[in-house]
DSSP file (Angstrom, degrees, kcal/mol; ACC not computed):
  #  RESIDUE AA STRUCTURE BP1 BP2  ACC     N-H-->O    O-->H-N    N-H-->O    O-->H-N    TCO  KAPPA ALPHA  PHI   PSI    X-CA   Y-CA   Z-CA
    1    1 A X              0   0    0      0, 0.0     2,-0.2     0, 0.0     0, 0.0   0.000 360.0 360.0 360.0 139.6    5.8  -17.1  -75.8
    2    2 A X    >>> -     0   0    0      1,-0.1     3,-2.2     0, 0.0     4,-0.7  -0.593 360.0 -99.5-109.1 155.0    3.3  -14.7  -76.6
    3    3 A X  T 345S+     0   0    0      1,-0.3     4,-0.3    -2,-0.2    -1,-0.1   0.769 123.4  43.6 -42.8 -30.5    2.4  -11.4  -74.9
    4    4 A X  T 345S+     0   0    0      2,-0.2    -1,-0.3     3,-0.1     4,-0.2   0.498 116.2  51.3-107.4  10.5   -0.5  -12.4  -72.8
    5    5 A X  T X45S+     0   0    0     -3,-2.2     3,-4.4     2,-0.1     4,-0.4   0.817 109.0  55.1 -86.5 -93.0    1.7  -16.0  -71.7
    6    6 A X  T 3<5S+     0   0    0     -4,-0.7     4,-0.2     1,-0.3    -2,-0.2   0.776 105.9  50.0  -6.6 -42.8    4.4  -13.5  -70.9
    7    7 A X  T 3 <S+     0   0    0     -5,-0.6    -1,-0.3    -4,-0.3     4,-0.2   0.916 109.0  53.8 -94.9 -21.5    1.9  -11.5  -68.4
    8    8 A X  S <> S+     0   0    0     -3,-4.4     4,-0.5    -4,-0.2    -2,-0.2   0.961 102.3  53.1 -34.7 -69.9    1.1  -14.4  -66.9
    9    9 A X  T >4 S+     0   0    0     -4,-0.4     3,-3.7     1,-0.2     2,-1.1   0.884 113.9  41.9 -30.8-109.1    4.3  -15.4  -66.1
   10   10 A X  T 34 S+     0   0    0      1,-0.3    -1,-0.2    -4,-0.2    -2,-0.1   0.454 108.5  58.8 -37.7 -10.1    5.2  -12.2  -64.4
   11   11 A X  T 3> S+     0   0    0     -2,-1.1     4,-1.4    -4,-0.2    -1,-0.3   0.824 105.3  47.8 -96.7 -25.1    2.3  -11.9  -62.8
   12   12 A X  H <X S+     0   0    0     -3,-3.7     4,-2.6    -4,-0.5    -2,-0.2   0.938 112.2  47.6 -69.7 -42.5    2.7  -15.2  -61.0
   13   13 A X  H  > S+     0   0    0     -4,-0.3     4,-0.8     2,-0.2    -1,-0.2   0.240 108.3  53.9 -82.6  22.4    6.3  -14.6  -59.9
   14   14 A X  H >> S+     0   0    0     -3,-0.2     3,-2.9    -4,-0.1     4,-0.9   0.774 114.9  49.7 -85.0 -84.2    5.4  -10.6  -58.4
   15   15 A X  H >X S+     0   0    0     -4,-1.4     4,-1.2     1,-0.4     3,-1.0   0.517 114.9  39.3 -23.5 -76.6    2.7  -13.1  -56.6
   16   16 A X  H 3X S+     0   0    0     -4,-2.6     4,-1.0     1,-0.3    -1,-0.4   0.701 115.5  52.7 -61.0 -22.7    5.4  -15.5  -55.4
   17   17 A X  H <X S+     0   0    0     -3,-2.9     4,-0.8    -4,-0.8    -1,-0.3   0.851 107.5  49.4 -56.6 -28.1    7.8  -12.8  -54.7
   18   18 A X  H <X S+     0   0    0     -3,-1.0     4,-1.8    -4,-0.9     5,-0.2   0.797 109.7  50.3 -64.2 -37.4    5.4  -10.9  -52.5
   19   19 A X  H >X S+     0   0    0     -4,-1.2     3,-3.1     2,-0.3     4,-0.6   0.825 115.8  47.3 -95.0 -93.3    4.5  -14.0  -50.4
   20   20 A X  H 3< S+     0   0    0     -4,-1.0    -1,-0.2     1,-0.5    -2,-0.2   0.259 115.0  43.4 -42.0 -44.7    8.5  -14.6  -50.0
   21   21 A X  H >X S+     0   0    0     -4,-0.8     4,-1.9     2,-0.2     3,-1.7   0.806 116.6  47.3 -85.1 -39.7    9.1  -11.1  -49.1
   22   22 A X  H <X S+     0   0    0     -3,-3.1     4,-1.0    -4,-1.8     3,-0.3   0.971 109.9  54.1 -68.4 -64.2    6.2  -11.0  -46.8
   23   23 A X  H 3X S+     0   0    0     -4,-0.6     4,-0.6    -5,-0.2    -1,-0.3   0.476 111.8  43.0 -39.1 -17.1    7.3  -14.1  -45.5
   24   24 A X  H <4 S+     0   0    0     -3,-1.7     4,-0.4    -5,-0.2    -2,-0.3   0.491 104.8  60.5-123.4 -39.2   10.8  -12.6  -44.7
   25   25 A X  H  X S+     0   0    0     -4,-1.9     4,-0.7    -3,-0.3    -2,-0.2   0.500 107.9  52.3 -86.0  -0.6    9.5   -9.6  -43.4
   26   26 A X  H  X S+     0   0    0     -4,-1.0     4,-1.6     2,-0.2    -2,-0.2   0.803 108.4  44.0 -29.3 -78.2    7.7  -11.9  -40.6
   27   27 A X  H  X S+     0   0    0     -4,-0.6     4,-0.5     2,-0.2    -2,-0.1   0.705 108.3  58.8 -87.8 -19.4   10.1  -13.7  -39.6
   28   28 A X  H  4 S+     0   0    0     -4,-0.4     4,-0.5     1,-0.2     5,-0.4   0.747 110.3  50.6 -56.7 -90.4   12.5  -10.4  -39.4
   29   29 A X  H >< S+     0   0    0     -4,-0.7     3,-1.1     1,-0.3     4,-0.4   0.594 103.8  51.7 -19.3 -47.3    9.8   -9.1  -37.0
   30   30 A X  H >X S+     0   0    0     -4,-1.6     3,-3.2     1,-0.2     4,-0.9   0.956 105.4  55.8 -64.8 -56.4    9.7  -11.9  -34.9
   31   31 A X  T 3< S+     0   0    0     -4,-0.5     4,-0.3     1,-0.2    -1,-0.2   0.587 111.8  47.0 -38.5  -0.3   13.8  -11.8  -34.5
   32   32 A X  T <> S+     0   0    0     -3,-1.1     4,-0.6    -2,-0.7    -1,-0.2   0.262 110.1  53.9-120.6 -17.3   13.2   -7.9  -33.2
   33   33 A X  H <> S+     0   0    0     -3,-3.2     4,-0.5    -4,-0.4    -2,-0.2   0.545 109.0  49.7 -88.4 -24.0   10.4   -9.2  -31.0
   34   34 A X  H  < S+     0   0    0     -4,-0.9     4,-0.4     3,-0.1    -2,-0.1   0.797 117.2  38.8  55.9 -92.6   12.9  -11.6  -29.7
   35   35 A X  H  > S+     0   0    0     -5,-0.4     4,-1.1    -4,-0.3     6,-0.2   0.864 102.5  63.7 -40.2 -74.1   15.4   -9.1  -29.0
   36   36 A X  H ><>S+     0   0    0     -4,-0.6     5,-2.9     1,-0.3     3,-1.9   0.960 110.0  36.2 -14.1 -91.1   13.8   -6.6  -27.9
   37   37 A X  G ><5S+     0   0    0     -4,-0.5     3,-0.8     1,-0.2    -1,-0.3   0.783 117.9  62.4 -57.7 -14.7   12.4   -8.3  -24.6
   38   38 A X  G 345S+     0   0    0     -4,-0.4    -2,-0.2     1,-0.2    -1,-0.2   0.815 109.2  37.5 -82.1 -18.6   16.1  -10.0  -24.7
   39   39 A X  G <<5S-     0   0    0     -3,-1.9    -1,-0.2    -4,-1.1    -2,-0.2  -0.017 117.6-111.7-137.7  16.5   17.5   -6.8  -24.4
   40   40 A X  T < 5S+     0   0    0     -3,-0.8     2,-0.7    -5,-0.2    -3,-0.2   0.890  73.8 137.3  52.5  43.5   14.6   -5.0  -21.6
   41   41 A X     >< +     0   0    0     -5,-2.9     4,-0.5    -6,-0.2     5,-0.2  -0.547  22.7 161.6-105.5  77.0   13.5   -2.6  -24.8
   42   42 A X  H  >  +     0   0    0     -2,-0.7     4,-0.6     2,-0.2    -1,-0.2   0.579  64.2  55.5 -78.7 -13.7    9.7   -3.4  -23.4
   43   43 A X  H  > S+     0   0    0      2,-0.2     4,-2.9     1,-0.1     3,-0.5   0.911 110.7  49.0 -65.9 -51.3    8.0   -0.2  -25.4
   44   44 A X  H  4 S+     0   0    0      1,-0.3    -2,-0.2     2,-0.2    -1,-0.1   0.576 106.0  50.7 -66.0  -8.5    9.5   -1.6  -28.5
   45   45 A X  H >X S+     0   0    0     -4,-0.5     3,-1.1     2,-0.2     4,-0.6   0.724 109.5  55.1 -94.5 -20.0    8.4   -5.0  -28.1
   46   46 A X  H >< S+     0   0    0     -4,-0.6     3,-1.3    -3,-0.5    -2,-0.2   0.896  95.4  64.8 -26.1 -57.7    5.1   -3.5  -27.7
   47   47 A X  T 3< S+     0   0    0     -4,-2.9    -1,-0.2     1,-0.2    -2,-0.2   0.469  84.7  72.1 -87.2  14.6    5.6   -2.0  -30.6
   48   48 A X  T <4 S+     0   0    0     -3,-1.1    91,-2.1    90,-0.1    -1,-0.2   0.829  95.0  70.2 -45.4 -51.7    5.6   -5.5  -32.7
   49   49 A X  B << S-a  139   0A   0     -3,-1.3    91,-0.2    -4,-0.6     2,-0.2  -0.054  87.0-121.6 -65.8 158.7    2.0   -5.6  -32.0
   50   50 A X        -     0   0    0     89,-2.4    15,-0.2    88,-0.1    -1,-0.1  -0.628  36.8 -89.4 -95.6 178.8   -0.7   -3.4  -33.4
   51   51 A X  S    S+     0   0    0      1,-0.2    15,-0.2    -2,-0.2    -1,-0.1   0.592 124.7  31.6-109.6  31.6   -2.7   -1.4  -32.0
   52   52 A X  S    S+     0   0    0     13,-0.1    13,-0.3    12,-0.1    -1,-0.2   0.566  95.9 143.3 -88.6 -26.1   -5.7   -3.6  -31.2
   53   53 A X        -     0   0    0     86,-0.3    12,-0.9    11,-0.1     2,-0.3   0.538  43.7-142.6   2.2 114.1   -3.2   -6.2  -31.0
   54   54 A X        -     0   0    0     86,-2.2     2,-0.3    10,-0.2    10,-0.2  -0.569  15.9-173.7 -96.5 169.0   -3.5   -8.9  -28.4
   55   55 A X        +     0   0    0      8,-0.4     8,-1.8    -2,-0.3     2,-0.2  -0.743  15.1 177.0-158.5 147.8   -0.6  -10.7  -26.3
   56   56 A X  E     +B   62   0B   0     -2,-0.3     2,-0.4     6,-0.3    88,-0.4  -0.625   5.5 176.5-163.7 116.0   -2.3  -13.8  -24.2
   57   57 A X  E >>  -B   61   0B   0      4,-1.2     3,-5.1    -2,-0.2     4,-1.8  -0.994  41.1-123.1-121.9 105.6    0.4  -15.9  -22.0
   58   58 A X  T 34 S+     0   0    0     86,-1.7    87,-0.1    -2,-0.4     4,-0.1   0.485 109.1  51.2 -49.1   5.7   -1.7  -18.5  -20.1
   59   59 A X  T 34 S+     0   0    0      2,-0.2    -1,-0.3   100,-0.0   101,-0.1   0.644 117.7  34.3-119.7   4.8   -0.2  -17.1  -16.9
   60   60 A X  T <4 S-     0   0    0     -3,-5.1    -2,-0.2     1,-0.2    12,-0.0   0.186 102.3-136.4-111.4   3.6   -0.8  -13.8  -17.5
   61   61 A X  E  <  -B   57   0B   0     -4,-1.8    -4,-1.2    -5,-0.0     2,-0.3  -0.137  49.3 -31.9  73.4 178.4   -4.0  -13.9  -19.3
   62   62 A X  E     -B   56   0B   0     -6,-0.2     2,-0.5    -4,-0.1    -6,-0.3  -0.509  59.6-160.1 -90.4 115.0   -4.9  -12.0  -22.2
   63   63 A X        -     0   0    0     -8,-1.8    -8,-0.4    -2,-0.3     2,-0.4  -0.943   3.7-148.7-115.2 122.3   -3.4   -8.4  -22.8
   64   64 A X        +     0   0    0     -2,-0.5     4,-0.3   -10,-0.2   -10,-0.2  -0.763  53.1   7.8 -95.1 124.6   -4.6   -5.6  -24.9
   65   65 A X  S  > S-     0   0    0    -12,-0.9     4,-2.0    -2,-0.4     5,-0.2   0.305  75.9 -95.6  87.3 147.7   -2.5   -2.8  -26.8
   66   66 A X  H  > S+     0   0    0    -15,-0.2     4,-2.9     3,-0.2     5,-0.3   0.938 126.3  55.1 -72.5 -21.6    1.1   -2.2  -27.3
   67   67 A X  H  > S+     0   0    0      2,-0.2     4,-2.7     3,-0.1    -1,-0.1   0.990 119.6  40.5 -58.1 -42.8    1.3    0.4  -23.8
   68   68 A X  H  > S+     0   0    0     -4,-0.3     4,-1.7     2,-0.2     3,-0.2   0.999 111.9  55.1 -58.5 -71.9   -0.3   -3.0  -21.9
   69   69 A X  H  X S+     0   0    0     -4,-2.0     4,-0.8     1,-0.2     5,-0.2   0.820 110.9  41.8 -22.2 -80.9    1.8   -5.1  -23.7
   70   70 A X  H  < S+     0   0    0     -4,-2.9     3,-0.4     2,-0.2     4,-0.4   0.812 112.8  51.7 -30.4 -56.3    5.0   -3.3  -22.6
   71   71 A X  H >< S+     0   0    0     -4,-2.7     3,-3.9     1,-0.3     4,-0.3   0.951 109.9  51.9 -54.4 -74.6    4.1   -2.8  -19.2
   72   72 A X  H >< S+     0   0    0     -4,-1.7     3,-0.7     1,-0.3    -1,-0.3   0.571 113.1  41.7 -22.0 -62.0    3.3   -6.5  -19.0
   73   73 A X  T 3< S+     0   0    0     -4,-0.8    -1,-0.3    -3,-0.4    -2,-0.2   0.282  89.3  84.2 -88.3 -26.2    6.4   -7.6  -20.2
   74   74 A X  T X   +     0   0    0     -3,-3.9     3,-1.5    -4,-0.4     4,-0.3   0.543  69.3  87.4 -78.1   2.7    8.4   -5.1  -18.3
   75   75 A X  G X  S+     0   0    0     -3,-0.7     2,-1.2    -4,-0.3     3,-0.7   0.975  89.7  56.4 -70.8 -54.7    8.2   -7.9  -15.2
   76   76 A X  G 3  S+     0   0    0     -4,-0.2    -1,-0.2     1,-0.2    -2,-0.1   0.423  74.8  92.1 -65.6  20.2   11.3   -9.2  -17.0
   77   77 A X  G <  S+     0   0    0     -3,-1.5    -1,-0.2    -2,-1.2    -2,-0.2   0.969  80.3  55.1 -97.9 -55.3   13.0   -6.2  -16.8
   78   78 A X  S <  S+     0   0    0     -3,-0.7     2,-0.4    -4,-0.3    -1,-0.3   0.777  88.6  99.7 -60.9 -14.9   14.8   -7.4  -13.2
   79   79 A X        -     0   0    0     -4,-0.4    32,-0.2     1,-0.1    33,-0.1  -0.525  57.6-168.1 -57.3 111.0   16.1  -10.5  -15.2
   80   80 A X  S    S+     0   0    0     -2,-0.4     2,-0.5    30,-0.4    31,-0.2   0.945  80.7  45.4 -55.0 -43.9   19.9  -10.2  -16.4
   81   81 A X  E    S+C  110   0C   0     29,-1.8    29,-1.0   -42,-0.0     2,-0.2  -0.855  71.3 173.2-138.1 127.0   20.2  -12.9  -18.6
   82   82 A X  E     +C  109   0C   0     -2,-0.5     2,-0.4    27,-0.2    27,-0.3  -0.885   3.0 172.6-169.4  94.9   17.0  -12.8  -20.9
   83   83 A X  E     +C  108   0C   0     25,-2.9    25,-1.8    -2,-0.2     2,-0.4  -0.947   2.9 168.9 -96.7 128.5   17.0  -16.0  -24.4
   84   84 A X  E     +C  107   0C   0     -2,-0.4     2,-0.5    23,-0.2    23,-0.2  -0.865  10.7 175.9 -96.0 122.2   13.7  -16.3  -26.4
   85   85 A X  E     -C  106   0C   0     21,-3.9    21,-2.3    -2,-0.4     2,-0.5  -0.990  17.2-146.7-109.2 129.9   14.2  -18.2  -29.2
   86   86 A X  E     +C  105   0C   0     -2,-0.5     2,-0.3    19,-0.2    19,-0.2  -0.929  18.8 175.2 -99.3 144.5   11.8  -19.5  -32.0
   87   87 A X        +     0   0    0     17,-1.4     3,-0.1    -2,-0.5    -2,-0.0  -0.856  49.5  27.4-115.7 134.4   12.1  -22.0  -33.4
   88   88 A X  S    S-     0   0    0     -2,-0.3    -1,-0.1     1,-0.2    14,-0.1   0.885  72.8-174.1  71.8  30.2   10.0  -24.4  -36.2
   89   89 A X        +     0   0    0     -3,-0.2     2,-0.4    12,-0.1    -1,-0.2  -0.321  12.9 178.0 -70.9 144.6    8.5  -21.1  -37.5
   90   90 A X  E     -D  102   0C   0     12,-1.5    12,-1.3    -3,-0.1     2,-0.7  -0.988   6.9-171.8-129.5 144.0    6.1  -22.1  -40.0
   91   91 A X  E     -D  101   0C   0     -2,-0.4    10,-0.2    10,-0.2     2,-0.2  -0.977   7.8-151.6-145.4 135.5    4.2  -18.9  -41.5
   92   92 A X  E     -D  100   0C   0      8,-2.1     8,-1.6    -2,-0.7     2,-0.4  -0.597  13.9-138.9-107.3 149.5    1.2  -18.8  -43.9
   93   93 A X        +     0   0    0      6,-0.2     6,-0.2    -2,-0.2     8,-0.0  -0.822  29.7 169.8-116.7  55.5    0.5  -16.4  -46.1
   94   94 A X        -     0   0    0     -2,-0.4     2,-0.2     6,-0.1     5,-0.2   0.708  57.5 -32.8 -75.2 -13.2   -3.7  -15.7  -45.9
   95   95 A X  S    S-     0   0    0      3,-1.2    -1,-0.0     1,-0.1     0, 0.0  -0.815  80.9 -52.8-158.4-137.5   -4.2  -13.0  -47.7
   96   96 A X  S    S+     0   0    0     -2,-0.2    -1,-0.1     1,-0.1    -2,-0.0   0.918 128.3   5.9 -64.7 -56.9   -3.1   -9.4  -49.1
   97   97 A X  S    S+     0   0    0     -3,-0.1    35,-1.1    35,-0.1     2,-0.7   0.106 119.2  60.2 -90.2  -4.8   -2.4   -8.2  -45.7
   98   98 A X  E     + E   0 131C   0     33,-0.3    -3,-1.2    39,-0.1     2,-0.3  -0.947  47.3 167.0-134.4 164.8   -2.7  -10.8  -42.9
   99   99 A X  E     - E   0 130C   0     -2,-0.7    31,-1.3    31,-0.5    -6,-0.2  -0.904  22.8-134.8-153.9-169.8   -0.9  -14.3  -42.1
  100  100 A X  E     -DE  92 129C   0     -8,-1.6    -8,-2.1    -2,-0.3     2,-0.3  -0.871  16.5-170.9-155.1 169.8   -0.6  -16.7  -39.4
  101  101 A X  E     -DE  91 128C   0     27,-0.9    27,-0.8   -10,-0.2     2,-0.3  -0.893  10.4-153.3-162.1 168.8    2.5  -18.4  -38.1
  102  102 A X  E     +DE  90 127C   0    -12,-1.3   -12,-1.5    -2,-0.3    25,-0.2  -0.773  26.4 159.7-168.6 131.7    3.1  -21.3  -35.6
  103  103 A X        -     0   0    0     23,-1.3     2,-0.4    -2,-0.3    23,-0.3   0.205  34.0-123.4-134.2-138.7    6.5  -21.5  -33.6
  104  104 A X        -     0   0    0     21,-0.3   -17,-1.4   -19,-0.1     2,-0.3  -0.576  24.0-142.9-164.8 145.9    7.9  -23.0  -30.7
  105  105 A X  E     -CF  86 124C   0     19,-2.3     2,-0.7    -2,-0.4    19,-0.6  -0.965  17.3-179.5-111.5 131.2    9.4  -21.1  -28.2
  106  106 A X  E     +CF  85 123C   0    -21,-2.3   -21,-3.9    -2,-0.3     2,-0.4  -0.946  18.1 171.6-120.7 142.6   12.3  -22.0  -26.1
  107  107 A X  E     -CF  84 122C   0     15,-2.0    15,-1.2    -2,-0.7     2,-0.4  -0.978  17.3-164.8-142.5 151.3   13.6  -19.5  -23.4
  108  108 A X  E     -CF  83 121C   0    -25,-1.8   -25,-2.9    -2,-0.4     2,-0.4  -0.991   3.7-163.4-144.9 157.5   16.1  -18.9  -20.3
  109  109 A X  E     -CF  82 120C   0     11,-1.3    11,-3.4    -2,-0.4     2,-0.4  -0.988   4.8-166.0-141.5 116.4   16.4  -16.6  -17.7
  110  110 A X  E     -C   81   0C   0    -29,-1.0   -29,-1.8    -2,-0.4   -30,-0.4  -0.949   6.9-161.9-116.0 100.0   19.2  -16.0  -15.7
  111  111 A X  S    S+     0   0    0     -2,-0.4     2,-0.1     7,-0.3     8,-0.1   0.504  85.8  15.3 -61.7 -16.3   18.3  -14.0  -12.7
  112  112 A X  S >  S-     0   0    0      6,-0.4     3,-1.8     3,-0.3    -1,-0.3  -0.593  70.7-156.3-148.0 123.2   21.4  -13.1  -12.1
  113  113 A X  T 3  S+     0   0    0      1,-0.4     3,-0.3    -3,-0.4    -2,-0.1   0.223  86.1  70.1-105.4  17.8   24.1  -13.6  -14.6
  114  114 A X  T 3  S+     0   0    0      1,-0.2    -1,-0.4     2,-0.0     2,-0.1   0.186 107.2  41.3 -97.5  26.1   27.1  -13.8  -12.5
  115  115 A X  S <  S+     0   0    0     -3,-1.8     3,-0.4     3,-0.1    -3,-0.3  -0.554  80.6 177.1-158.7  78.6   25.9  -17.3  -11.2
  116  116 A X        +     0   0    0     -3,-0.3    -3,-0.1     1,-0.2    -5,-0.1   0.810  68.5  65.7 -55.2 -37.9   24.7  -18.6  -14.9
  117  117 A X  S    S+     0   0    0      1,-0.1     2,-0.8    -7,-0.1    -1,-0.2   0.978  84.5  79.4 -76.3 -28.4   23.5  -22.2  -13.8
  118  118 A X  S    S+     0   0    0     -3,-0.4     2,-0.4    -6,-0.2    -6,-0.4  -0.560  72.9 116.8 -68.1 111.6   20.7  -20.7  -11.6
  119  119 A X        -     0   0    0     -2,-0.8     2,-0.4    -9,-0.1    -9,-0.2  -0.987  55.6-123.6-171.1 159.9   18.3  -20.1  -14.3
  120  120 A X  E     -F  109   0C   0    -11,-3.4   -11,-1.3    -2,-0.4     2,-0.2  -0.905  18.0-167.9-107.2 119.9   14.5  -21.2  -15.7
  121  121 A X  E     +FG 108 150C   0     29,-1.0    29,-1.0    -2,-0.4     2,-0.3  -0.494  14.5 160.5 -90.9 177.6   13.6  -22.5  -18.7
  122  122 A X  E     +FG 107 149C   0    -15,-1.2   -15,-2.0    -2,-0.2     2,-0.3  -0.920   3.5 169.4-170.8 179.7   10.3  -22.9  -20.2
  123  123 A X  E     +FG 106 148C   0     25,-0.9    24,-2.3    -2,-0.3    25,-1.6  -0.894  10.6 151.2 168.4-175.9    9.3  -23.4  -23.9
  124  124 A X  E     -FG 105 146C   0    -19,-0.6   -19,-2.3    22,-0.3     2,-0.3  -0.959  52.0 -57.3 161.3 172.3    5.9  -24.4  -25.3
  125  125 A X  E     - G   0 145C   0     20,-0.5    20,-1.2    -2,-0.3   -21,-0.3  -0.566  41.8-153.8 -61.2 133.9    3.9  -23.7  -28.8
  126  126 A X  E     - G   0 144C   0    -23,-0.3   -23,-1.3    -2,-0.3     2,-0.3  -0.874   4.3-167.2-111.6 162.9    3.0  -19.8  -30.3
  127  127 A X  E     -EG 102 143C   0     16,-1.3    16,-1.8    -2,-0.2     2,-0.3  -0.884  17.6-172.6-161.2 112.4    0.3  -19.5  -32.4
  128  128 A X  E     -EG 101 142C   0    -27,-0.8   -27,-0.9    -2,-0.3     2,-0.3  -0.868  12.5-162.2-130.0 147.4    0.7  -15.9  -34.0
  129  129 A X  E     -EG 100 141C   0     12,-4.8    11,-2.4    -2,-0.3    12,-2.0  -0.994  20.1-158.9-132.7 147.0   -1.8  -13.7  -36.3
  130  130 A X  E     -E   99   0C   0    -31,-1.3   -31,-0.5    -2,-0.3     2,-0.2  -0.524  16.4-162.0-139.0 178.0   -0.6  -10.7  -38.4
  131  131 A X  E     -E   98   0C   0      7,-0.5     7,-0.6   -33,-0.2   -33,-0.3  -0.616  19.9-131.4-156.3  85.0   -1.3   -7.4  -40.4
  132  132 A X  E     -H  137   0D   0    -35,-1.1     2,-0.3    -2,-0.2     5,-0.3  -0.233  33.3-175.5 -63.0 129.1    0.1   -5.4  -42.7
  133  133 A X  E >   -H  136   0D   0      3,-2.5     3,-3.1    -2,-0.2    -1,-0.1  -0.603  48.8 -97.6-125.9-161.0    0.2   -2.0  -41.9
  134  134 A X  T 3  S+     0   0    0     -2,-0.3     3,-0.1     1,-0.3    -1,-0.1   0.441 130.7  42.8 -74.6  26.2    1.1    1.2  -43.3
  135  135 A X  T 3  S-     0   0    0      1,-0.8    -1,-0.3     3,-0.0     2,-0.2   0.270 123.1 -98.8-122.2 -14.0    4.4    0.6  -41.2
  136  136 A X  E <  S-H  133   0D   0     -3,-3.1    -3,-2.5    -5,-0.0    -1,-0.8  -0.742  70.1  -6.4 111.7-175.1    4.8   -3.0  -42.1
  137  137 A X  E     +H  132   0D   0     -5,-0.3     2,-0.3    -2,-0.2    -5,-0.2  -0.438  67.4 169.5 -61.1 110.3    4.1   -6.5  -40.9
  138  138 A X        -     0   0    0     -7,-0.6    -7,-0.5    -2,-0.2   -89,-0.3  -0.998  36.7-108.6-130.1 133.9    2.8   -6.2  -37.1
  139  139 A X  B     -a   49   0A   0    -91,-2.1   -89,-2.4    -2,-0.3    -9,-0.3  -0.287  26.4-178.2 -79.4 143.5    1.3   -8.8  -35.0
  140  140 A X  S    S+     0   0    0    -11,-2.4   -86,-2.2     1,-0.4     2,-0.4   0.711  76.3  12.7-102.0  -7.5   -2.4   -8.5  -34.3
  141  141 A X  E     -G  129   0C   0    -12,-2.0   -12,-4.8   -88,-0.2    -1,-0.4  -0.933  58.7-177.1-172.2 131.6   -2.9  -11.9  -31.6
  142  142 A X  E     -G  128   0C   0     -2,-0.4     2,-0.4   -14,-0.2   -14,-0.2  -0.986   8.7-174.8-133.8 118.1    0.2  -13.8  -30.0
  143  143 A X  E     -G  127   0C   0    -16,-1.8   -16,-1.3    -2,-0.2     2,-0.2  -0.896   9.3-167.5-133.8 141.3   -1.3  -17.1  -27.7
  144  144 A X  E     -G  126   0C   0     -2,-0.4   -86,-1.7   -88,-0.4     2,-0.5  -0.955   9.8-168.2-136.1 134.8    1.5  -18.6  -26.1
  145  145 A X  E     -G  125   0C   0    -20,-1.2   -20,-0.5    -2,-0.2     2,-0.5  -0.972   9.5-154.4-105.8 125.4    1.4  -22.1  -24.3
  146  146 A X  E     +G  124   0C   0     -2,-0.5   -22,-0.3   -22,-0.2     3,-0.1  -0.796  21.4 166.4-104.7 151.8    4.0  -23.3  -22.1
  147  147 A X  E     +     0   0C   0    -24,-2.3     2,-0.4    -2,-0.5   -23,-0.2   0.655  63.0  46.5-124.5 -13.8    4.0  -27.1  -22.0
  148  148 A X  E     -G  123   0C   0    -25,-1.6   -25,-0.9     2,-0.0     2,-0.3  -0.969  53.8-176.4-132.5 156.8    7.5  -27.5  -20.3
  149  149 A X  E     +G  122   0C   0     -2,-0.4     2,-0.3   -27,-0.2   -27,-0.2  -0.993   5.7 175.6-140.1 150.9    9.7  -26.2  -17.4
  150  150 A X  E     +G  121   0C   0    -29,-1.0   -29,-1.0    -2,-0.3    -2,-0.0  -0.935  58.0  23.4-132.3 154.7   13.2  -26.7  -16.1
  151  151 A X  S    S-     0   0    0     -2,-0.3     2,-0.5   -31,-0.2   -31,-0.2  -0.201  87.6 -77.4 110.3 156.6   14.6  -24.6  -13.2
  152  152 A X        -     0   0    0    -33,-0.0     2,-0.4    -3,-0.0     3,-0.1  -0.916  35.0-141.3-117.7 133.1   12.9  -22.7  -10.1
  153  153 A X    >   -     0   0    0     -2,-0.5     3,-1.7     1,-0.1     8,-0.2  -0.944  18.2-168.8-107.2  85.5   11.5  -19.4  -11.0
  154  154 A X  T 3  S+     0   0    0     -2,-0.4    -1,-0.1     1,-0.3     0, 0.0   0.735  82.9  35.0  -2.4 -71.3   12.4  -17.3   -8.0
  155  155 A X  T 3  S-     0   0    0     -3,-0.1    -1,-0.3     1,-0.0     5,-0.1   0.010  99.9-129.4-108.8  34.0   10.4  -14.4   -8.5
  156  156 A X    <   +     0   0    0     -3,-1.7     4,-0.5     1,-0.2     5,-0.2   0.441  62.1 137.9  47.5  20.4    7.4  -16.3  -10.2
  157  157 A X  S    S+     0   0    0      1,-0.2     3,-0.4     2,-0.2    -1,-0.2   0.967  86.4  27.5 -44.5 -66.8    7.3  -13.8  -13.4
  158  158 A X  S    S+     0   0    0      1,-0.3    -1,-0.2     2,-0.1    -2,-0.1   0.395 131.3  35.1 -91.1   0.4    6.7  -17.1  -15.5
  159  159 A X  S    S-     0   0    0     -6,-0.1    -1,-0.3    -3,-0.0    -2,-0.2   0.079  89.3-123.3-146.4  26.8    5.1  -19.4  -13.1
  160  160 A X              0   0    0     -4,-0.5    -3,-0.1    -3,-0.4    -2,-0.1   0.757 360.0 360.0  22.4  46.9    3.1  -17.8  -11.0
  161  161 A X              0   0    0     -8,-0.2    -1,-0.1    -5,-0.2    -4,-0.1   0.640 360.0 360.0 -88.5 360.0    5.1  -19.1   -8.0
């Protein structure tokens, strides 16, 4: 193999490591986005987002900024028992600095978690866009659809009941 074969080579696998690592630093983010709201730390899931960063959950409409974001998101704070899981992530790699991702979400909420069988599910599609920034991998636009429900939602957070 000759020197300028040789720089090829390495220059394709930096390529494919970066998309791996990128890829990895993604889906880390979502698991801390996750968490976060699982665990009522609503600034910090905020701070998943950038800050033009959009949040739109078709029952809460379209939200701007991580302080909005939080706030929003802090209606789950009276919830004990808090799940979001994704699931099916699939995440693209579009350029230096952005991606896209499409998930499924499953969730439960247990409104109070000394009587665990009253509780609301939901789950649905995400459709996420991303950014690197001088912090890392942040999401810039989160669309969430929910296409199922199980459960009475009490205090209408998810369901506008």
């Amino acid at each position: 193999m000759n020197d300028s074969n040789l720089t090829s080579v390495l220059e394709s696998l930096q390529q494919r490591l970066q998309r791996l690592e990128d890829k990895e630093a993604i889906t880390t983010l979502l698991n801390h986005y996750c968490r976060v709201c699982d665990t009522h730390d609503f600034e910090s899931f905020g701070n998943t987002f950038t800050e033009d960063g959009v949040l739109h959950y078709e029952e809460w409409g379209e939200i701007h900024g991580p302080a909005e974001i939080a706030k929003a998101a802090s209606v789950e704070g009276h919830i004990q028992g808090l799940q979001h899981s994704i699931t099916n992530l699939q995440i693209e790699i579009t350029g230096a600095d952005t991606a896209t991702a499409t998930a499924s979400l499953i969730f439960f909420a247990a409104p109070d978690t000394s009587k665990p069988f009253e509780c609301y599910a939901c789950g649905g599609p995400y459709e996420f866009t991303f950014r690197r920034t001088c912090v890392g991998w942040k999401i810039t636009r989160h669309k969430l659809h929910r296409n199922w429900a199980m459960g009475h939602d009490p205090s209408g957070t998810f369901s506008n009941a």
